[in-house]
C-alpha positions in Angstrom: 30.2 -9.2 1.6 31.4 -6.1 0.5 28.8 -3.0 0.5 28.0 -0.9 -2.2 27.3 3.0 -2.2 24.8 5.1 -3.1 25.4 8.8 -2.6 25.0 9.4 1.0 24.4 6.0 1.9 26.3 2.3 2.2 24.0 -0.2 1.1 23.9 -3.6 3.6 21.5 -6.8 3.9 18.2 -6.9 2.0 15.2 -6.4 4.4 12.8 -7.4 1.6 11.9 -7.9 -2.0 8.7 -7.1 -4.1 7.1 -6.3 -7.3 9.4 -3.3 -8.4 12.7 -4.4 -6.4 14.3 -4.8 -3.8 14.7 -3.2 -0.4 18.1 -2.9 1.6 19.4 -1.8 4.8 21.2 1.4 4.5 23.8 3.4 6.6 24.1 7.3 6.6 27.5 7.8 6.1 27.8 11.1 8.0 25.7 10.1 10.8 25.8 6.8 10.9 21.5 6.2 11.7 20.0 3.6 9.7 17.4 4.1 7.0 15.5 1.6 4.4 16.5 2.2 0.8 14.0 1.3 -1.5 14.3 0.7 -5.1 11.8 1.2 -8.1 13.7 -0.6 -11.3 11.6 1.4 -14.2 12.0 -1.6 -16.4 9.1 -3.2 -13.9 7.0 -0.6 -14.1 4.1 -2.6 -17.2 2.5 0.8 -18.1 1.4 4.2 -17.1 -0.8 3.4 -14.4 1.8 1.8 -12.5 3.9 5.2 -12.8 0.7 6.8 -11.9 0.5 4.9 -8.8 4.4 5.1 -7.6 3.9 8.7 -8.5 0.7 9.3 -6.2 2.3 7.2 -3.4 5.2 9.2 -3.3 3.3 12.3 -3.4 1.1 11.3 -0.4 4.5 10.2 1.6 6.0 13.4 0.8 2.7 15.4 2.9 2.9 13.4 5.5 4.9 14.4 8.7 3.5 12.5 12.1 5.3 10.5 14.6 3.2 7.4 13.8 3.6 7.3 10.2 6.7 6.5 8.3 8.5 9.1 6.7 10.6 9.4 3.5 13.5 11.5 3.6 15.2 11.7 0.1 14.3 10.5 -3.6 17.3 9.7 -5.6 16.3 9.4 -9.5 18.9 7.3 -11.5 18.4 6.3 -15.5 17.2 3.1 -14.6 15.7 3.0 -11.0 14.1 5.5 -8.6 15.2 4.9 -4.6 13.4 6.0 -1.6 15.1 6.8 1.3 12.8 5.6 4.1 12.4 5.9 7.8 13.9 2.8 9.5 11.5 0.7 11.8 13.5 -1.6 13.8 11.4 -2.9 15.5 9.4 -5.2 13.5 5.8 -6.0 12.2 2.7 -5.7 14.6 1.7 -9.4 13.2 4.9 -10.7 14.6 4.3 -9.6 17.9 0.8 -11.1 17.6 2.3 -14.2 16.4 5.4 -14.2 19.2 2.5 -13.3 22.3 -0.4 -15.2 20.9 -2.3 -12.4 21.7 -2.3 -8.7 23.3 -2.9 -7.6 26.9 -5.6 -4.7 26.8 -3.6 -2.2 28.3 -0.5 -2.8 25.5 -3.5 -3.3 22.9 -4.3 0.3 24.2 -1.7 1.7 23.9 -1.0 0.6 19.9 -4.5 1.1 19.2 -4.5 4.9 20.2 -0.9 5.6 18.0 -2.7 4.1 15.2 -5.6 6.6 15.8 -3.6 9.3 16.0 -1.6 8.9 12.6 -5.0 7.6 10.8 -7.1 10.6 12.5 -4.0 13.3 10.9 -4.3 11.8 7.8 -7.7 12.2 7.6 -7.5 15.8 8.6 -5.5 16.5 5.7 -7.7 14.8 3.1 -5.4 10.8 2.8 -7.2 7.8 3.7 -5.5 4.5 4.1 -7.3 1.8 2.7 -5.2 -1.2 3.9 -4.9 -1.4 7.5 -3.6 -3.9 8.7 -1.4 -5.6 11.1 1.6 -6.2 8.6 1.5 -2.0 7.6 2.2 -1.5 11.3 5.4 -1.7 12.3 7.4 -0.7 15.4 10.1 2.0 16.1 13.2 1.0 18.3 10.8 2.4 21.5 7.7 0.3 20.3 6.0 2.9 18.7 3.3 2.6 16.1 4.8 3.4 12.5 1.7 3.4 10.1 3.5 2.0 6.5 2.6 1.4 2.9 0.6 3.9 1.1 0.2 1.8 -1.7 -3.6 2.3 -2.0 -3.8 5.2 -0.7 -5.3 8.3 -2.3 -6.3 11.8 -1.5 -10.5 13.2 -1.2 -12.3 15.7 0.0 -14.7 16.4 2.6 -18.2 14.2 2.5 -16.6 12.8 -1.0 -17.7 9.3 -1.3 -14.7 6.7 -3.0 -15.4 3.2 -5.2 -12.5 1.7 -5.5 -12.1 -2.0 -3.8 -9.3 -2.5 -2.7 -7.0 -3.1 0.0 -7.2 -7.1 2.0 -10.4 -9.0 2.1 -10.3 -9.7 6.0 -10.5 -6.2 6.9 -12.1 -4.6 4.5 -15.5 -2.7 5.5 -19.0 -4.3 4.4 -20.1 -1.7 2.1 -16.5 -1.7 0.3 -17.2 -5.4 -0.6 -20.6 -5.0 -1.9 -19.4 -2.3 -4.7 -21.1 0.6 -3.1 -19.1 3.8 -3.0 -18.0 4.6 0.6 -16.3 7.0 3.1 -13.0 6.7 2.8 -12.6 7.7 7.0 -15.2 5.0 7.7 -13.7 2.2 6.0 -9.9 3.0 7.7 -12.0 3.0 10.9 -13.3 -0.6 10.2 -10.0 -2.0 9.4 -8.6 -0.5 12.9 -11.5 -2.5 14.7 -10.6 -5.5 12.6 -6.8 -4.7 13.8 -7.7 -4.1 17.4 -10.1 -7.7 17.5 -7.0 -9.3 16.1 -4.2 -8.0 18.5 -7.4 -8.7 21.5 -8.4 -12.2 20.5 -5.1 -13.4 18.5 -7.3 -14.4 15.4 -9.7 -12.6 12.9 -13.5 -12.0 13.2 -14.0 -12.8 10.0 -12.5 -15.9 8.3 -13.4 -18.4 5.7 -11.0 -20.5 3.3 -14.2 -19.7 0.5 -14.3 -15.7 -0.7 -17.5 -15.1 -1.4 -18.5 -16.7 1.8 -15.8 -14.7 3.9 -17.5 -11.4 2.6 -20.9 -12.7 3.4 -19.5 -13.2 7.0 -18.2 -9.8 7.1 -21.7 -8.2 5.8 -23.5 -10.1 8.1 -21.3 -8.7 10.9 -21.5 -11.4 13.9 -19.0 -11.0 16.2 -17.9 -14.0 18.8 -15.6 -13.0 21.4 -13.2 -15.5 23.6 -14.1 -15.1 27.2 -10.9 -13.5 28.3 -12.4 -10.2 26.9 -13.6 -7.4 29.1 -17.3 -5.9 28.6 -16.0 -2.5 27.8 -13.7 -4.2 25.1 -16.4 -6.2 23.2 -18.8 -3.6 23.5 -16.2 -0.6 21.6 -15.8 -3.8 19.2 -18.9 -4.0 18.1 -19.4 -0.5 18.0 -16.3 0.0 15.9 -17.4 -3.1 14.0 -20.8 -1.9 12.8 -21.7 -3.0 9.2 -24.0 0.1 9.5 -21.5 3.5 8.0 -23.9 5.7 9.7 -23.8 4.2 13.1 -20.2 2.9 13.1 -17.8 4.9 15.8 -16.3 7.7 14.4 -12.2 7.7 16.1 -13.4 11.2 18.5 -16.4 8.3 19.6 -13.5 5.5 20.3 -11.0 7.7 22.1 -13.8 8.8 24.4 -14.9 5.0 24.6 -14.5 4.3 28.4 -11.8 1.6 27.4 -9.8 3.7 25.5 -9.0 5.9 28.8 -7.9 2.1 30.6 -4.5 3.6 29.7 -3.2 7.5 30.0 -1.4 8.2 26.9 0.5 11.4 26.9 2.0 12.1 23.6 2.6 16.0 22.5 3.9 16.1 19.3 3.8 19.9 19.1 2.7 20.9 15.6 3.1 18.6 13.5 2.7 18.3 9.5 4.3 19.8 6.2 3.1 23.1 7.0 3.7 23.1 10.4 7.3 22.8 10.4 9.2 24.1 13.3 13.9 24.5 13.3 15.6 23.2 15.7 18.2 25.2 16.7 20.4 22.9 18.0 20.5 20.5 15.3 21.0 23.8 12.9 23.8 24.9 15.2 24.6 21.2 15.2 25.1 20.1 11.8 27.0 23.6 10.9 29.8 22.6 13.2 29.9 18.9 12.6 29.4 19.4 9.0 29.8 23.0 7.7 26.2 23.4 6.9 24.5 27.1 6.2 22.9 27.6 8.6 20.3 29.7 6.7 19.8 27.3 3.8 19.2 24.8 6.3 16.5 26.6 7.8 15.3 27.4 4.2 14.8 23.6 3.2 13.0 22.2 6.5 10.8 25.2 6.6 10.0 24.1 2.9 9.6 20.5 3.6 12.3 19.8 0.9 13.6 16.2 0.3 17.0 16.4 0.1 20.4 15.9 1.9 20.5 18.5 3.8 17.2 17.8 5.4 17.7 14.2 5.4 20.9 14.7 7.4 18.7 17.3 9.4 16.5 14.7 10.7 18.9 12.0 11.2 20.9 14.1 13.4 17.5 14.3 15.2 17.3 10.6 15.6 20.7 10.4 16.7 20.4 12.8 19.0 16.7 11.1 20.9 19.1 7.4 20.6 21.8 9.7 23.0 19.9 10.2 26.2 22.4 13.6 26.9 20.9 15.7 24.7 17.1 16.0 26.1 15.7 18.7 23.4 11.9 17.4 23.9 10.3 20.5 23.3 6.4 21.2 23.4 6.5 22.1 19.9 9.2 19.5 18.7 9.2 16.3 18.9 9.4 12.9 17.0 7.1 15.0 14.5 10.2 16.8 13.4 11.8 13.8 13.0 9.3 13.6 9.7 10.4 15.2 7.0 12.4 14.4 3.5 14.6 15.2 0.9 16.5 15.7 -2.4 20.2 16.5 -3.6 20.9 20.2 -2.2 22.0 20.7 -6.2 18.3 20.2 -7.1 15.8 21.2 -4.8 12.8 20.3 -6.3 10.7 17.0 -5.1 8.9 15.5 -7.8 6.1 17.2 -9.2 3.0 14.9 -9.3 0.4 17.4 -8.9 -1.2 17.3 -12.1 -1.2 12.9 -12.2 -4.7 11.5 -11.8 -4.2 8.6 -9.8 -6.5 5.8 -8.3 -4.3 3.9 -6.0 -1.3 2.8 -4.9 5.2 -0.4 3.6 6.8 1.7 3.2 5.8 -0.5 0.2 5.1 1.8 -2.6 2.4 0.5 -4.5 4.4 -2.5 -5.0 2.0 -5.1 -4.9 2.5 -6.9 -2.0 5.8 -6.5 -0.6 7.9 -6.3 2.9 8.6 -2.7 4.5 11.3 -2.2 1.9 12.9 -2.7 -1.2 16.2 -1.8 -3.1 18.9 -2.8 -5.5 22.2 -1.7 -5.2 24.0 0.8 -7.2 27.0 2.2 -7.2 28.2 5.8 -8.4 24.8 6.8 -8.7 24.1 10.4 -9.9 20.8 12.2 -7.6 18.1 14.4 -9.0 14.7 14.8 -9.0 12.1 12.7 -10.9 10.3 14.4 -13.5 7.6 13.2 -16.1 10.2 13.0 -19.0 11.8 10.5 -16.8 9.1 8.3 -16.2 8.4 8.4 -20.0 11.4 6.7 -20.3 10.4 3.6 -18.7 10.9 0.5 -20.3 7.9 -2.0 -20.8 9.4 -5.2 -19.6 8.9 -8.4 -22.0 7.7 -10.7 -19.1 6.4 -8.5 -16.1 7.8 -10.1 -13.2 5.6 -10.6 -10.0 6.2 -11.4 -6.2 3.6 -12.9 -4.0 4.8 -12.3 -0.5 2.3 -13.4 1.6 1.9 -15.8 4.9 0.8 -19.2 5.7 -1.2 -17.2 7.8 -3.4 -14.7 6.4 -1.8 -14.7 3.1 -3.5 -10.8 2.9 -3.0 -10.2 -1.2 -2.2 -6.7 -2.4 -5.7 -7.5 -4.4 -8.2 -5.5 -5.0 -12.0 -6.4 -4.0 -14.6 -8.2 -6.0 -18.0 -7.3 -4.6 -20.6 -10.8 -3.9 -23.6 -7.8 -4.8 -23.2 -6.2 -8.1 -24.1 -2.2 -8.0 -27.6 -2.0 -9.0 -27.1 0.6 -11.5 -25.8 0.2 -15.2 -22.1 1.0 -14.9 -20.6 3.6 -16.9 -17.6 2.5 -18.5 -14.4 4.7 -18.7 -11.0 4.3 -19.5 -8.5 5.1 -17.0 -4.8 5.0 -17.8 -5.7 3.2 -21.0 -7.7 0.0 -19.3 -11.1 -0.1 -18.5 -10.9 0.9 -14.3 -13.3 0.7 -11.6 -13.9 -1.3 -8.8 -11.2 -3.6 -8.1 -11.8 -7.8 -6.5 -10.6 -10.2 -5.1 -10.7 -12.4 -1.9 -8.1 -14.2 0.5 -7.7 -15.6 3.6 -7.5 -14.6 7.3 -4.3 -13.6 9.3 -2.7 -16.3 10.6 0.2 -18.6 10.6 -1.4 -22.0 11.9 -4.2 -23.5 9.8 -6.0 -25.2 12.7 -7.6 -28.9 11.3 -11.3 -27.6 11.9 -10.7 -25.3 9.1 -9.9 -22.6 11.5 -7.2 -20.0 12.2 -5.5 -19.0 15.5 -2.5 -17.7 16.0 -2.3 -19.6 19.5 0.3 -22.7 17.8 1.5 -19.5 15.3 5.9 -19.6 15.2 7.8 -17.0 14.0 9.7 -19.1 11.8 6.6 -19.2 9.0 7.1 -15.3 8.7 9.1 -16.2 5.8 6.3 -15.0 3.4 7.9 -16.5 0.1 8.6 -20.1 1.8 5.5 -20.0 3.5 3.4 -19.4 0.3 5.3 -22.0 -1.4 4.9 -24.6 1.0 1.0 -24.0 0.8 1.2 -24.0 -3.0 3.0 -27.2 -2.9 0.9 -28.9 -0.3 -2.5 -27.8 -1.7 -2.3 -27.5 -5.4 -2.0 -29.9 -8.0 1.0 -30.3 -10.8 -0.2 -27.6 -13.2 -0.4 -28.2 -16.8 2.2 -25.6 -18.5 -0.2 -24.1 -20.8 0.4 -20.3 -21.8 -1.0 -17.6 -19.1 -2.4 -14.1 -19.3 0.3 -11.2 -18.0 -0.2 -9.6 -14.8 -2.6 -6.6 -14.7 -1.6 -4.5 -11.4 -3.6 -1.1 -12.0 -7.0 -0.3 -11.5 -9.7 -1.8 -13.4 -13.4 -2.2 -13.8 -15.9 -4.5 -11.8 -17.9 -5.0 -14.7 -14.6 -6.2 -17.1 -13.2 -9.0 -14.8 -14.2 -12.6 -14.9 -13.6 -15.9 -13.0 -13.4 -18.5 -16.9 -11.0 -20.2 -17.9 -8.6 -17.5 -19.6 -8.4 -19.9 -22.6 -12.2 -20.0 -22.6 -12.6 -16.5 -22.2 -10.2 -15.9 -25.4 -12.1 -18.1 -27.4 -15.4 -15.7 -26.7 -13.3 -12.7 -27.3 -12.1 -14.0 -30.2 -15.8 -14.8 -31.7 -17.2 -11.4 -30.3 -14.6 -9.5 -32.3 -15.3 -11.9 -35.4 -19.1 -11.0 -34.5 -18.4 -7.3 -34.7 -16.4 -7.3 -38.0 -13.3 -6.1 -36.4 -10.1 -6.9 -37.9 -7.2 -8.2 -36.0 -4.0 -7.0 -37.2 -1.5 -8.1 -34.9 -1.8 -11.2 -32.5 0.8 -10.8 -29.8 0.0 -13.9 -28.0 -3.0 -16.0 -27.2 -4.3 -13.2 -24.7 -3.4 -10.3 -26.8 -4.5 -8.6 -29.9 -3.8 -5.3 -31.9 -7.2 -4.5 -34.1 -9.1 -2.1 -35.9 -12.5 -1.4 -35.7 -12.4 1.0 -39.1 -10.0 2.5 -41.2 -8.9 4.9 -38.4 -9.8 3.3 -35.2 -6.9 0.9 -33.6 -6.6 -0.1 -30.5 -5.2 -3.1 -28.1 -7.7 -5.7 -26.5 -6.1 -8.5 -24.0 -7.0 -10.1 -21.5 -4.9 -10.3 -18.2 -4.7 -11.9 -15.1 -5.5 -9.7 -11.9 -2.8 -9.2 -9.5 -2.3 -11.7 -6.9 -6.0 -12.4 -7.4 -5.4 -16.3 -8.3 -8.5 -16.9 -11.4 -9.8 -13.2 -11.7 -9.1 -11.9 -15.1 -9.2 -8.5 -16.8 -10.2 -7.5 -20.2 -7.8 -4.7 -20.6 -7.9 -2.3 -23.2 -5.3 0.4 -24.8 -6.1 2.8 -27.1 -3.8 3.4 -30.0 -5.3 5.5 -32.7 -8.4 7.3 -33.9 -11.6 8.6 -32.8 -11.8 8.4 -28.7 -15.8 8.4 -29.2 -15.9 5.4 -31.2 -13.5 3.7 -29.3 -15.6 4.1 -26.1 -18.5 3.2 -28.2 -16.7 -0.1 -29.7 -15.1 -0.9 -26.1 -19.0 -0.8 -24.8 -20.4 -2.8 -27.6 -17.7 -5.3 -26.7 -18.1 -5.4 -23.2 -22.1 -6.0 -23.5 -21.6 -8.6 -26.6 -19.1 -10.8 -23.9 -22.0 -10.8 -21.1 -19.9 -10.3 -17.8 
């Protein structure tokens, strides 16, 4: 098969495929080093809050710079799609090593477990928590080193700020994330380590159970068993990590101190590393203007920056060519794989995307695609590069039938949902609109990490085989197996933003129309358009319109939304009429 171009780059194979796209191997043309080209088709993107979140993704990518988190390197804007050219991790998923070993020796376990502290402990330092942890946003470099991936849900705070967004996977989210209480964002990525390091000790989750509600009753009650292969030291930092109690739960100073965090002797200097701590290389400088006639001085210029474009792409490839060719030993003190971490944009336009003034919630190197592999692209050739800005994102076309890709496992089948909490907040919520539907805390529940469902209604990855990695097959054959012939009856659209607690619902969609339908009656609002059976265009007054439907949560199989958008009129008697609404329909 022949390979298309984009720019700098010949597009190969597809590595994976998700909600926005696709994404492809690529090939630097000048250097010849591999990267992952990811693709954002705009015509996917439903409505603002999912330009909101890809925008707030990319933003968080763009500030990070450690050797244990993936990097982007350039953003190429096109009319129609937005790529992302990503870091390459060759060397697989840290589930698939699971799955191939059955389990992790301590000392290995170690060793990944401290790389995954030291990217999750920068990001922390710098204000970025994770929120979804997990063994398949962990991949492995061509040496076997941690890359932390998929900033998806990720989101900025400050210090001692409390977060109450739910999301992320069910199986590792924290105890007081489940139950709707706000939470520290560091605490919460500290949980979902512990969950990671139980699975890569014991081959299986702690926490498991086919029924949601009473998975997140096993995680709040916090009982840990442990097989008998594990050391002391191990199940006691467990349990410590794995504290349902915030205040008493290990802080990551606490578990690198742990005595069997020091079983191993992990030397890694990574000289100063981060956006603002960017040290030149000389000799890739010198480098790249021999082999390539680059300024020598704009080159310095645009790493120093931390500019995304391809100059500094081709900067840090050349570094990653150079550390494959074991004759050029540069490993300085103060430069190492951290350099490696920077991005870029076309050398025409130097400006990265702006996204400093978008309030975002949320977002594998997946970028708040739902749930998708490490990457994602479609070809293209002949494609012109600039910078995204916010007139090109109004541009966006709403698709007629949003498209959506559950990639998920036999196995632990880890939904890019968000949370639904068994222990409603004990305080009257306050209801605001965010990006034009009613946003909160998010829900949802699945199923533990594994490939083999064991016939005691158990999961171990013991009998696991690599060949159910295959998330789409996988899913099918369970949907096949386990689910009846559906009746074709019309369904809600997919709702992938944030959303309310307080708004969603487990009825029967149809149901929940009908009682929509006789609350609006009930309030005297007049429908003037009816889009479908889930969607309705009224007016609440002569001035007053608006856009009440009712959606279907992402990859959260029977949750549903009741989504609002505001059209025209007064904002205070929309709120007001939203309210009413929302009390009349008795969530």
């Amino acid at each position: 098969m022949q390979e298309s171009t984009l720019g700098n780059y010949a597009i190969g194979n597809t590595l994976g495929e998700g909600t926005f796209g696709k994404v492809k191997m690529g090939t630097h043309l000048q250097t010849g080093e591999k990267v992952a080209i990811k693709i954002l088709e705009k015509a996917k993107f439903e409505d603002e809050s999912d330009v909101y979140r890809i925008a707030k993704e990319i933003e968080i990518l763009k500030k990070l710079r450690h050797p244990h988190i993936i990097q982007i390197y350039e953003i190429i804007d096109t009319d129609k799609e937005i790529y992302l050219i990503m870091e390459y991790a060759s060397g697989g998923e840290l589930f698939e090593y699971i799955v191939k070993n059955h389990k992790v020796s301590e000392k290995v376990a170690c060793r990944f477990l401290l790389q995954i502290l030291s990217g999750v402990e920068y990001m922390h330092k710098i204000g970025i928590v994770h929120r979804d942890l997990k063994p398949e946003n962990l991949l492995f470099d061509h040496n076997q080193n941690i890359k932390i991936v998929d900033f998806g849900l990720s989101n900025t705070y400050k210090p001692n700020e409390l977060l109450k967004t739910a999301c992320g996977s069910p199986c590792y989210a924290a105890p007081e994330m489940i139950q709707g209480l706000k939470y520290s964002g560091y605490l919460i990525d500290i949980w979902s380590c512990g969950i990671v390091l139980y699975a890569m000790l014991c081959g299986y989750l702690p926490f498991e159970d086919q029924n949601t509600n009473q998975l997140y009753k096993k995680i709040i009650a916090g009982e840990l068993v442990f097989p008998k292969w594990l050391s002391a030291e191990a199940k006691d930092l467990l349990k410590n990590i794995l504290n349902t109690d915030p205040k008493k739960r290990f802080t990551i100073p606490q578990i690198k101190g742990h005595k069997w965090a020091k079983i191993i002797k992990l030397e890694e200097n990574f000289g100063n590393i981060g956006s603002d701590n960017i040290q030149v290389d000389e000799i890739i400088v010198e480098q790249l203007k021999n082999l390539y006639s680059i300024d020598p001085q704009l080159c310095r210029k645009l790493v120093k920056k931390n500019r995304h474009n391809n100059i500094t792409t081709l900067y840090y490839l050349q570094i990653q060519k150079n550390k494959k060719n074991r004759t050029f030993n540069y490993f300085k003190k103060d430069f190492d794989d951290s350099i490696t971490q920077s991005y870029i944009l076309n050398s025409s336009n130097l400006d990265s995307l702006n996204t400093s003034n978008n309030n975002t919630s949320r977002q594998k190197q997946n970028t708040s695609n739902g749930h998708s592999p490490q990457h994602r692209i479609m070809t293209q050739t002949n494609n012109r590069q600039q910078s995204p800005s916010p007139q090109t994102f109004k541009q966006i076309t709403k698709p007629d039938s949003p498209k959506t890709f559950t990639i998920q496992l036999k196995r632990e089948i880890v939904k890019r949902a968000q949370i639904r909490p068994i222990i409603p907040p004990m305080l009257k919520p306050i209801y605001q609109v965010v990006n034009n539907s009613i946003s909160s805390v998010g829900t949802n529940g699945n199923t533990p990490l594994q490939t083999n469902r064991k016939t005691e209604d158990s999961f171990s990855l013991d009998k696991a085989k690599p060949k159910f990695i295959n998330r789409e097959r996988a899913i099918s054959a369970i949907s096949e197996y386990t689910q009846p012939n559906p009746v074709k009856t019309p369904q809600p659209k997919i709702h992938k933003g944030a959303f309310n607690l307080q708004c969603t619902t487990n009825r029967d969609p149809a149901i929940f129309a009908a009682e929509l339908l006789k609350v609006i009656m009930q309030m005297q609002i007049k429908i003037l358009q009816q889009n479908d059976q889930y969607d309705y265009v009224c007016s609440a007054n002569l001035s007053l319109k608006f856009e009440i439907s009712i959606r279907q949560i992402h990859n959260c199989d029977g949750l549903y939304l009741l989504k609002s958008h505001y059209i025209s009129g007064d904002w205070e008697e929309y709120q007001k009429t939203l309210n009413r609404l929302i009390q009349l329909l008795n969530f």
